[in-house]
One Martini backbone bead per residue (centre of mass of N, CA, C, O) as a GRO file, in nm:
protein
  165
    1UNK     BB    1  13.535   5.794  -2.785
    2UNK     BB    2  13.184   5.680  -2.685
    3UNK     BB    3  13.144   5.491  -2.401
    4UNK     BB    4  12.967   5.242  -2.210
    5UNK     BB    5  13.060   5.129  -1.895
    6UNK     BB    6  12.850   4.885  -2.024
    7UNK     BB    7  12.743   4.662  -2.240
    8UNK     BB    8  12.523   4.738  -2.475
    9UNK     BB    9  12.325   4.466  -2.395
   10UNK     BB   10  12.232   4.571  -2.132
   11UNK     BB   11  12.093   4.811  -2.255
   12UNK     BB   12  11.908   4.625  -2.431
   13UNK     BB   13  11.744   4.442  -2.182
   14UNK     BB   14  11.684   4.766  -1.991
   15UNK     BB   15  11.495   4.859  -2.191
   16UNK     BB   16  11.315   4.581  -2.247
   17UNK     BB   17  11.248   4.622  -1.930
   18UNK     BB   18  11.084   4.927  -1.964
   19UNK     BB   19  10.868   4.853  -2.152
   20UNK     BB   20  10.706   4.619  -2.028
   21UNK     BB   21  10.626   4.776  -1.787
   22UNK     BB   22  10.498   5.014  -1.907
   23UNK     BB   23  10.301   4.818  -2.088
   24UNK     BB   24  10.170   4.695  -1.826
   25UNK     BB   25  10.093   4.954  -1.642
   26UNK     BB   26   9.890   5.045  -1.868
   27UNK     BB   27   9.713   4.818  -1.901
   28UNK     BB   28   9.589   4.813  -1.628
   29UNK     BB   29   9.479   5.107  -1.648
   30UNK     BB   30   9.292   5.063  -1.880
   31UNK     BB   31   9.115   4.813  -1.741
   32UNK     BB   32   9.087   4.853  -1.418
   33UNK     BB   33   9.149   4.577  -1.237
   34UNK     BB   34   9.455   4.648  -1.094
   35UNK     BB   35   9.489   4.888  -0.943
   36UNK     BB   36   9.662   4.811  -0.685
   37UNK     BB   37   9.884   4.666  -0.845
   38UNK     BB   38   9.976   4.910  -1.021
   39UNK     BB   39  10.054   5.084  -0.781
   40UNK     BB   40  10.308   4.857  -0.688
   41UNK     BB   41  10.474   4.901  -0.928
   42UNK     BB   42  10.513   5.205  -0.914
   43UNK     BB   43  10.636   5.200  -0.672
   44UNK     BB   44  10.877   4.999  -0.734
   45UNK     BB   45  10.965   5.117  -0.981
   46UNK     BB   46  11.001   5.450  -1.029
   47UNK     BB   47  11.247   5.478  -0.805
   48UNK     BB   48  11.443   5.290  -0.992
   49UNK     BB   49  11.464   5.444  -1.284
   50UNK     BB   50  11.693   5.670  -1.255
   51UNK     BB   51  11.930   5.461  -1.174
   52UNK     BB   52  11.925   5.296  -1.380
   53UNK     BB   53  11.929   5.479  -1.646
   54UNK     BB   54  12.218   5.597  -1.563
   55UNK     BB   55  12.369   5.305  -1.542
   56UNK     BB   56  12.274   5.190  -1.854
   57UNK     BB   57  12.210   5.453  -2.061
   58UNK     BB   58  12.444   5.693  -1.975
   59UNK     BB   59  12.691   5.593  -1.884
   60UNK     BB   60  13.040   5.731  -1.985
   61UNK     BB   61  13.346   5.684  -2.151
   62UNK     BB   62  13.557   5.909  -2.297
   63UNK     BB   63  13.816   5.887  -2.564
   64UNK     BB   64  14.085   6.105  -2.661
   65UNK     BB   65  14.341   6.287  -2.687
   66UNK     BB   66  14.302   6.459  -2.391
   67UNK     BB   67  14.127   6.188  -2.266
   68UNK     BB   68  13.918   6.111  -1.968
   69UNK     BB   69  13.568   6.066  -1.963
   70UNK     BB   70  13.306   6.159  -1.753
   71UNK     BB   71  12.948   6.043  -1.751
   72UNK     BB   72  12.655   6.159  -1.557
   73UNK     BB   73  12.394   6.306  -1.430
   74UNK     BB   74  12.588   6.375  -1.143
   75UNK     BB   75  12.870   6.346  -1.327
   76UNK     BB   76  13.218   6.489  -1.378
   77UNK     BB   77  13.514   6.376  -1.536
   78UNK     BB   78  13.865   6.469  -1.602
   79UNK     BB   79  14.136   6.328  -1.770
   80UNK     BB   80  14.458   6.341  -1.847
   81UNK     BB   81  14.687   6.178  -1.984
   82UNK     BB   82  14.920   6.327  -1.798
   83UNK     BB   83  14.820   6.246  -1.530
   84UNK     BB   84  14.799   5.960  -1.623
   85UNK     BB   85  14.999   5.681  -1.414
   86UNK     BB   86  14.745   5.426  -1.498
   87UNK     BB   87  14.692   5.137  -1.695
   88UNK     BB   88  14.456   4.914  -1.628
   89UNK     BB   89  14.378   4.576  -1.522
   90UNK     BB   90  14.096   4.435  -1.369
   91UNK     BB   91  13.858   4.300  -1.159
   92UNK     BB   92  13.504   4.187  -1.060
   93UNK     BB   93  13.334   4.024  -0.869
   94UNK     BB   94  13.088   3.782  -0.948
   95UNK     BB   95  12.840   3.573  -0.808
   96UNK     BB   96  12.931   3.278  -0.894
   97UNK     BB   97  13.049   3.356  -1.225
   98UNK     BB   98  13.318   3.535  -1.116
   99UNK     BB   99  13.416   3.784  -1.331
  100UNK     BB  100  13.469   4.107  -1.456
  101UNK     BB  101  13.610   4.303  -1.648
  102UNK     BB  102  13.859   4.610  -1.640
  103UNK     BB  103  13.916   4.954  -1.720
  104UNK     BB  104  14.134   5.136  -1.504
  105UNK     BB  105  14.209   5.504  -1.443
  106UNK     BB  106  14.487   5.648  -1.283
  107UNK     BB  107  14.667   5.883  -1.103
  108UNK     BB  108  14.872   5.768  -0.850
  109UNK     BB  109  14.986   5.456  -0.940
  110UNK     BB  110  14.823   5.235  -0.878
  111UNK     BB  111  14.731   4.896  -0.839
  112UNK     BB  112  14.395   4.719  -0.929
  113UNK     BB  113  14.323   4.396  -0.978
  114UNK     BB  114  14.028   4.400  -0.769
  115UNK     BB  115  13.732   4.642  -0.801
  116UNK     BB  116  13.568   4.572  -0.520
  117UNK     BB  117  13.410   4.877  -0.492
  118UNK     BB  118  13.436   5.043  -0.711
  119UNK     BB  119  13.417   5.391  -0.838
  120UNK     BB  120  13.389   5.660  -0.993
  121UNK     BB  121  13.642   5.918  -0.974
  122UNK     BB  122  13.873   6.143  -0.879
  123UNK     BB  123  14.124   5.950  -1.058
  124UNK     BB  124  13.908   5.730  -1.096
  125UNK     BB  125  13.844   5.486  -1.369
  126UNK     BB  126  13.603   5.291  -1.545
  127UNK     BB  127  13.557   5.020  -1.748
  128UNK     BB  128  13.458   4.788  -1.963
  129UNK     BB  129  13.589   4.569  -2.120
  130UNK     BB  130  13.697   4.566  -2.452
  131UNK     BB  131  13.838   4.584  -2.773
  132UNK     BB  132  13.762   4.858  -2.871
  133UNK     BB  133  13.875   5.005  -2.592
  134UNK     BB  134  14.177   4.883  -2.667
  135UNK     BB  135  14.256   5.051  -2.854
  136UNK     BB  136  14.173   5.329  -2.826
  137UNK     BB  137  14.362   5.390  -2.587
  138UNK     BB  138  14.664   5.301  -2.760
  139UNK     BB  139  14.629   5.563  -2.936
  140UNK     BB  140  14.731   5.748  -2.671
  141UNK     BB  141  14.856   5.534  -2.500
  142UNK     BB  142  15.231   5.481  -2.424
  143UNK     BB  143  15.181   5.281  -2.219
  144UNK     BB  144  15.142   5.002  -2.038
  145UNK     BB  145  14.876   4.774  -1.942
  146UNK     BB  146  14.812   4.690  -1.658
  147UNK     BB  147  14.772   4.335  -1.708
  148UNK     BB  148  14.744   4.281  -2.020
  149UNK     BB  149  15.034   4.262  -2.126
  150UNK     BB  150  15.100   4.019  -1.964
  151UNK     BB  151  14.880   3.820  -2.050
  152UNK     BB  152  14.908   3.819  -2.348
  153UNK     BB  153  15.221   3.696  -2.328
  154UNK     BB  154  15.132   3.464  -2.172
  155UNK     BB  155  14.960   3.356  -2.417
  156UNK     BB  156  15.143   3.325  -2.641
  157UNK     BB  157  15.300   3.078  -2.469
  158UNK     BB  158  15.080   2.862  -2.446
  159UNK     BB  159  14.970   2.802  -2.690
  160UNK     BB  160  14.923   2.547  -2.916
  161UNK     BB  161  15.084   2.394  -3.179
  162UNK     BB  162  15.037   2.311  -3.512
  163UNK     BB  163  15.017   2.030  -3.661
  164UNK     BB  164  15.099   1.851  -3.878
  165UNK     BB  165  14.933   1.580  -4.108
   0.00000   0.00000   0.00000
């Protein structure tokens, strides 16, 4: 199954916001009014929109009964389910906001609870959490997903009974 690095919400807001910009600078140049704008915009867009482009919209990681691909436009990774020697959940900081989890197949066997500054690499890769990418894992990995099944049990001895009245 092929997912997204990261959740499509992001990836429907950057489409959404290169439709606008390219709509913007359309109209500039139509109306011919705002010449020097135009060009402002199209230097400052332009150099951004391959980098942006590939990673909210093309960047994604397959995952199959084979094991798991790394896709983008300049890389190609795939580890077999054998090499990979831990599935861990990590966290990454992010300013003011807290952190946002992800999930991420390590063939070393380390574990990196905290993600700052990790990209993916040959050895390395991470998706964002979801709920439908820990299925998939499931089906293929038997072994336990490190940091994510600690924390499940952990909630669910947490969790409050609820009483009847």
């Amino acid at each position: 199954m092929k997912f997204k690095m990261i959740k499509p919400f992001y990836s429907i807001i950057i489409s959404v916001f290169f439709c606008c910009v390219s709509s913007a600078i359309a109209m500039m140049l139509l109306f011919g009014d705002a010449l020097i704008l135009t060009l402002i915009a199209m230097a400052i867009v332009l150099p951004m929109s391959p980098s942006l482009i590939d990673h909210y919209l093309i960047k994604s990681i397959r995952i199959c009964e084979n094991g798991v691909t790394y896709i983008s436009l300049r890389k190609h990774y795939f580890m077999k389910w054998e090499d990979i020697k831990i599935v861990g959940l990590g966290y990454m900081p992010i300013k003011r906001s807290g952190a946002s989890s992800w999930i991420y197949f390590a063939t070393d066997g380390v574990s990196f609870p905290v993600l700052y500054g990790r990209k993916a690499e040959e050895g390395f890769l991470m998706i964002m959490y979801r709920k439908k990418v820990e299925k998939t894992i499931r089906l293929y990995w038997k072994g336990s997903i490190d940091g994510l099944d600690s924390i499940s049990n952990f909630e669910k001895h947490l969790k409050p009974k609820r009483r009847l009245t």
